[in-house]
C-alpha positions as CSV (number, residue, x, y, z in Angstrom):
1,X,106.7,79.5,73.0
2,X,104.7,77.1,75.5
3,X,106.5,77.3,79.1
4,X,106.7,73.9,79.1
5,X,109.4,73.6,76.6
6,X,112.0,75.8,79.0
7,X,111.9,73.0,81.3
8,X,115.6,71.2,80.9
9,X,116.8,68.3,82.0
10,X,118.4,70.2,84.5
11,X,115.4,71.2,86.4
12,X,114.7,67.3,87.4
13,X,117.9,67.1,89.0
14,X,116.7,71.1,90.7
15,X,113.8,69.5,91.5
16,X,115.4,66.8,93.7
17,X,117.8,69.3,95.2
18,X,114.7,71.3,96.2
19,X,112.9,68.5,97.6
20,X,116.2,67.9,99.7
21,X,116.4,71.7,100.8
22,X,112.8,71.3,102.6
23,X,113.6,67.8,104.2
24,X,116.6,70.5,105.7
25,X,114.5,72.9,106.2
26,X,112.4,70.6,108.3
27,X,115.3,69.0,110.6
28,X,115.9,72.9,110.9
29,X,112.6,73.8,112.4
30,X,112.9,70.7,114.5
31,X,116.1,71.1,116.0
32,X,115.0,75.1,116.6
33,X,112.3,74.2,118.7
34,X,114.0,71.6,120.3
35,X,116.8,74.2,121.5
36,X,114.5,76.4,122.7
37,X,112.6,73.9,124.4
38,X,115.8,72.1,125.8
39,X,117.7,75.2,126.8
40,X,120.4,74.2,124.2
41,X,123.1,75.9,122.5
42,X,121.8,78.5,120.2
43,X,123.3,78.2,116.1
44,X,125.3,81.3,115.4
45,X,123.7,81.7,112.0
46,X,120.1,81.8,113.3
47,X,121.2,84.5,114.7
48,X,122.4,86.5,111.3
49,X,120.9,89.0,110.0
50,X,121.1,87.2,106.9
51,X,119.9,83.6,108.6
52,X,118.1,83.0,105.0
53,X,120.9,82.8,103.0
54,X,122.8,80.5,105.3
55,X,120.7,77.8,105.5
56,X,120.4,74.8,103.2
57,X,116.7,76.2,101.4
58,X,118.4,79.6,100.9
59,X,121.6,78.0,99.3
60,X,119.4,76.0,97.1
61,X,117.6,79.4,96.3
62,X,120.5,81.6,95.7
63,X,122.4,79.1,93.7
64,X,119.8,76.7,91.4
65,X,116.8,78.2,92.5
66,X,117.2,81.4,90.4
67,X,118.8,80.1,87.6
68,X,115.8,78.1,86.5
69,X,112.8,79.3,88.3
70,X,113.6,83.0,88.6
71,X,110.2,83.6,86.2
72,X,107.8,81.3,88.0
73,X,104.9,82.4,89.6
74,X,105.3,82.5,93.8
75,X,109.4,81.8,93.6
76,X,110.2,85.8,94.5
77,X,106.8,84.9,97.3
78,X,109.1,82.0,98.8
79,X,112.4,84.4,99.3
80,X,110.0,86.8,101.0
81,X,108.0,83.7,103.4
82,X,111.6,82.1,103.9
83,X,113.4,85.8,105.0
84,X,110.5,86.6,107.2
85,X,110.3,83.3,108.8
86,X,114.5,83.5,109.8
87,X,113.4,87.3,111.2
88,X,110.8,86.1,113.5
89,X,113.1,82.8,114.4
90,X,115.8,85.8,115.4
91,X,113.7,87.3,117.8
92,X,112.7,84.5,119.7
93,X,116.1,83.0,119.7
94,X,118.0,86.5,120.9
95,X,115.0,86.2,123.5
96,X,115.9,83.3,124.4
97,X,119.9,83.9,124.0
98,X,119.5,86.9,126.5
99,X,117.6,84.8,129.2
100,X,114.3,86.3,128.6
101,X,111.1,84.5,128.4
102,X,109.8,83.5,124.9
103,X,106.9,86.2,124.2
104,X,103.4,83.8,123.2
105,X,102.6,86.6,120.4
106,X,106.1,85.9,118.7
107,X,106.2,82.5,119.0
108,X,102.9,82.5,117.4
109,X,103.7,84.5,114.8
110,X,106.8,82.3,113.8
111,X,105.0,79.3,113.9
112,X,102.3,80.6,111.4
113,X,104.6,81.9,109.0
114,X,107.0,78.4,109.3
115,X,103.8,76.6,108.4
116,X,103.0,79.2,105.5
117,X,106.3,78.8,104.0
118,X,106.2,75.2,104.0
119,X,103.0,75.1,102.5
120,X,104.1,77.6,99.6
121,X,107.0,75.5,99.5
122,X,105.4,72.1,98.6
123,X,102.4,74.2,96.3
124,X,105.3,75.3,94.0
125,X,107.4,72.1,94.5
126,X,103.9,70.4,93.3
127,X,103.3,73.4,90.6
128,X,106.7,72.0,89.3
129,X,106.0,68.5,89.2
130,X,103.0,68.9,87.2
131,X,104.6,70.6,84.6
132,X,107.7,67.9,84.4
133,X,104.9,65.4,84.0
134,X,104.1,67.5,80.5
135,X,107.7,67.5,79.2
136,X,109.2,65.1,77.2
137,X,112.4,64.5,78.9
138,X,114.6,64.1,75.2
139,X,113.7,67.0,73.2
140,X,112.4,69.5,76.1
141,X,109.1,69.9,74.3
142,X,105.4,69.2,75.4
143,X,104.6,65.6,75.5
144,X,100.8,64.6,74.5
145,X,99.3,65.6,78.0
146,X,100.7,69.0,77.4
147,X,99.5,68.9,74.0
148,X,95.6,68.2,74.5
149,X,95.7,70.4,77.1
150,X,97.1,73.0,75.2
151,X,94.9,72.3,71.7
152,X,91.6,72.4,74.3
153,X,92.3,75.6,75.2
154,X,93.5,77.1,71.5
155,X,90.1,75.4,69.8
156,X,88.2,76.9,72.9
157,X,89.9,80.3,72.1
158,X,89.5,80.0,68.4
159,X,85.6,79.7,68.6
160,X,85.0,82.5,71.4
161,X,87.6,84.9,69.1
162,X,87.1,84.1,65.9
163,X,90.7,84.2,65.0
164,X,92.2,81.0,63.4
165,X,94.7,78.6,65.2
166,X,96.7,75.9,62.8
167,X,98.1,72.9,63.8
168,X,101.5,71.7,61.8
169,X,102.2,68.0,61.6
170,X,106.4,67.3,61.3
171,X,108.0,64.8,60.6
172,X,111.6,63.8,60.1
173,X,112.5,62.2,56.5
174,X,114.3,59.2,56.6
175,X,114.6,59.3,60.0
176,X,115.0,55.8,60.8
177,X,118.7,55.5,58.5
178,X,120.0,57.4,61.3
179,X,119.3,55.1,63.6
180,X,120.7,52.1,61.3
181,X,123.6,54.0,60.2
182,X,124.8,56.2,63.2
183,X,123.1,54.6,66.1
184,X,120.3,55.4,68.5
185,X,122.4,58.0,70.5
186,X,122.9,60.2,66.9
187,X,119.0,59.7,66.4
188,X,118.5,61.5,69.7
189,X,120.9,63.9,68.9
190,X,118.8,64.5,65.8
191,X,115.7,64.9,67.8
192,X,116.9,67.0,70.4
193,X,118.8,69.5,67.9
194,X,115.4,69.4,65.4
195,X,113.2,70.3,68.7
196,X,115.2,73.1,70.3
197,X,115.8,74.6,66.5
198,X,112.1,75.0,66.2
199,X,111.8,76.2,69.5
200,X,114.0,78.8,68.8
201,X,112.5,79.7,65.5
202,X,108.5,79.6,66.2
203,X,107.0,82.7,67.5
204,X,106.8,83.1,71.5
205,X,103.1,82.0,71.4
206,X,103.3,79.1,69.3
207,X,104.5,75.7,71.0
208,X,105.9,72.5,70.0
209,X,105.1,69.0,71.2
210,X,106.9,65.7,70.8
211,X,103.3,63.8,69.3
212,X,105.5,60.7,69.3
213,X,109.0,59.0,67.7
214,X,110.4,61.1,65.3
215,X,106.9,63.4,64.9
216,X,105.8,67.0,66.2
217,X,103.3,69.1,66.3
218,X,103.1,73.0,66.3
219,X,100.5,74.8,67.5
220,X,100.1,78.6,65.8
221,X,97.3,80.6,67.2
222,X,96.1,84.1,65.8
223,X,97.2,82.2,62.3
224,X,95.5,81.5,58.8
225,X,96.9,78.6,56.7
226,X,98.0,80.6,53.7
227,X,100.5,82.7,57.0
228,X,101.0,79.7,58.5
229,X,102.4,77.7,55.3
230,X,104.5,80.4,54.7
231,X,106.1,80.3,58.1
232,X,106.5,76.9,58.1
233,X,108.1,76.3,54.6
234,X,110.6,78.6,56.3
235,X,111.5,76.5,58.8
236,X,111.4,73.6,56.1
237,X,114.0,75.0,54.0
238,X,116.9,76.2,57.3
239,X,116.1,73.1,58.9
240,X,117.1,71.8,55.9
241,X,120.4,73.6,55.3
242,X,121.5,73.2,58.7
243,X,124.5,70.8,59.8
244,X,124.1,68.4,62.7
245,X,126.8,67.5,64.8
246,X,126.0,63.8,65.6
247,X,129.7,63.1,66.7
248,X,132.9,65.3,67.2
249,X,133.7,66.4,63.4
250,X,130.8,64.4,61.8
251,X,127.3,66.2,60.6
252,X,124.4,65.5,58.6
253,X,121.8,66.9,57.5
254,X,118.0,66.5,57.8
255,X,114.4,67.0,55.9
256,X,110.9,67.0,57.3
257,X,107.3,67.1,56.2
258,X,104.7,68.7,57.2
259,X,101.4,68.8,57.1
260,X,99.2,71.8,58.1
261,X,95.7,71.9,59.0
262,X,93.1,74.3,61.1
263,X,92.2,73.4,64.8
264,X,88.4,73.8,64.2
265,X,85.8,74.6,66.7
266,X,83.2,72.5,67.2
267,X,85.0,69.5,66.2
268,X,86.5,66.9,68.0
269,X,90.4,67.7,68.3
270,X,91.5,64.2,67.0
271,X,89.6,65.4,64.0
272,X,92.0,68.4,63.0
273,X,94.7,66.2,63.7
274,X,93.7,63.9,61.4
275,X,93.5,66.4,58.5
276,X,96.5,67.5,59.1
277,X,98.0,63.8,59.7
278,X,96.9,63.1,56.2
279,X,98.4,66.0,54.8
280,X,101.6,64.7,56.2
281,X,101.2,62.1,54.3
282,X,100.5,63.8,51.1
283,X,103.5,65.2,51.6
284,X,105.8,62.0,52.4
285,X,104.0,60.9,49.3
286,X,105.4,63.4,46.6
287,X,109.0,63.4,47.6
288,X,109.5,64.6,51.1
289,X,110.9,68.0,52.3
290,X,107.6,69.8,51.4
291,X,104.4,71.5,53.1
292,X,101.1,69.8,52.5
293,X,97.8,71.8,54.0
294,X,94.4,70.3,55.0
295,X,91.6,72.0,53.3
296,X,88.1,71.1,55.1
297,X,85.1,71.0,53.0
């Protein structure tokens, strides 16, 4: 599955909790060098040996941080920048605690690795961002910037490879007599419980993306169309068994079309899209609930 769909809506509200820990993090530096250069009172838990728990960045860490981000690229780099920055802050300050002179080698040293954690910092705070700008925040899934990006590189890796990728159109039946009948909150209920079943059911290569309203599309690289509509009426017929909790003690159920298609090389992307589009609506056309595929010429 794309890493994009893991994102929750959690991780906007970690997102602003990390942005607060570095605002922290830089009233901590400031008031550090302030005390040093002030002679002031020196902060018992600078002193600790674990100083990079205690602080507000190393809460956020310990506590959020490693729920949702324990698998990202640079997070275990940040614990080891943050840690060594609080060591080197612990010299100077039981330096300066014992009424020695601040050493210009370990001030130095301090200073460059304050400014490399920062930077880190704000790379994966960015690294973040960019990602959240790819999810749709309802169903979890890949909005339509994740999607291009993600069909470029598939049709770019089916012509150097030679392997086939398939693209699968969805789309909910009836979808819009949930809305009329239950409400708008019980057609996002629909959406979000539709998106993280597939999610859960599509191999952890293949991704899902919200391509707009009640519509998805699933990307299946390393995948012919005869595999791919087999997989796929799969997921057809338990989608279509499974009960929907759109209140306490009231479900539904729900039906889809597809409509399946190859991602071609040497086409434009909107092309394949558009095979597989119309195959949809082959498949809307004779009944519903049923796979349609896209056969080029």
């Amino acid at each position: 599955m794309d890493s994009t769909v893991k994102l929750t809506n959690r991780t906007f509200s970690a997102l602003d909790d990390l942005n607060a820990a570095m605002g922290s993090h830089a009233a901590w530096l400031k008031a550090l060098i302030r005390g040093l250069l002030c002679n002031e009172a020196i902060d018992p838990c600078n002193l600790a040996n674990d100083a990079h728990h205690l602080c507000n960045f190393g809460k956020w860490y310990d506590r959020d941080g490693k729920q949702l981000f324990k698998d990202e690229p640079l997070f275990e780099d940040l614990e080891e920048r943050h840690q060594a920055m609080h060591d080197a802050a612990r010299i100077m300050l039981r330096r300066h605690d014992a009424g020695g002179p601040i050493d210009a080698a370990e001030y130095d040293r301090f200073m460059d690795l304050a400014i490399s954690f920062q930077m880190e910092a704000r790379q994966f705070q960015y690294t973040l961002l960019q990602r959240v700008c790819a999810v749709d925040q309802l169903t979890g899934t890949g909005n339509r910037y994740a999607l291009f990006h993600r069909l470029i590189e598939e049709k770019e890796r089916a012509g150097r490879t030679e392997h086939p990728c398939v693209i699968a159109l969805m789309d909910m039946d009836y979808f819009k007599q949930v809305n009329d009948t239950h409400g708008h909150i019980a057609g996002d209920t629909v959406l979000q419980a539709t998106a993280q079943y597939v999610s859960r059911s599509i191999r952890k290569y293949d991704s899902i993306y919200r391509y707009g309203g009640e519509e998805f599309l699933i990307c299946l690289p390393n995948t012919d169309l005869k595999s791919a509509e087999k997989r796929i009426n799969h997921l057809r017929e338990d989608l279509a068994n499974m009960n929907i909790e759109i209140a306490p003690g009231t479900t539904i159920k729900m039906t889809a079309s597809f409509g399946l298609g190859y991602l071609r090389p040497g086409y434009p992307i909107q092309d394949s899209i558009q095979h597989a589009d119309a195959a949809l609506l082959r498949a809307k056309d004779s009944g519903r609930n049923r796979v349609e595929v896209a056969h080029w010429p």
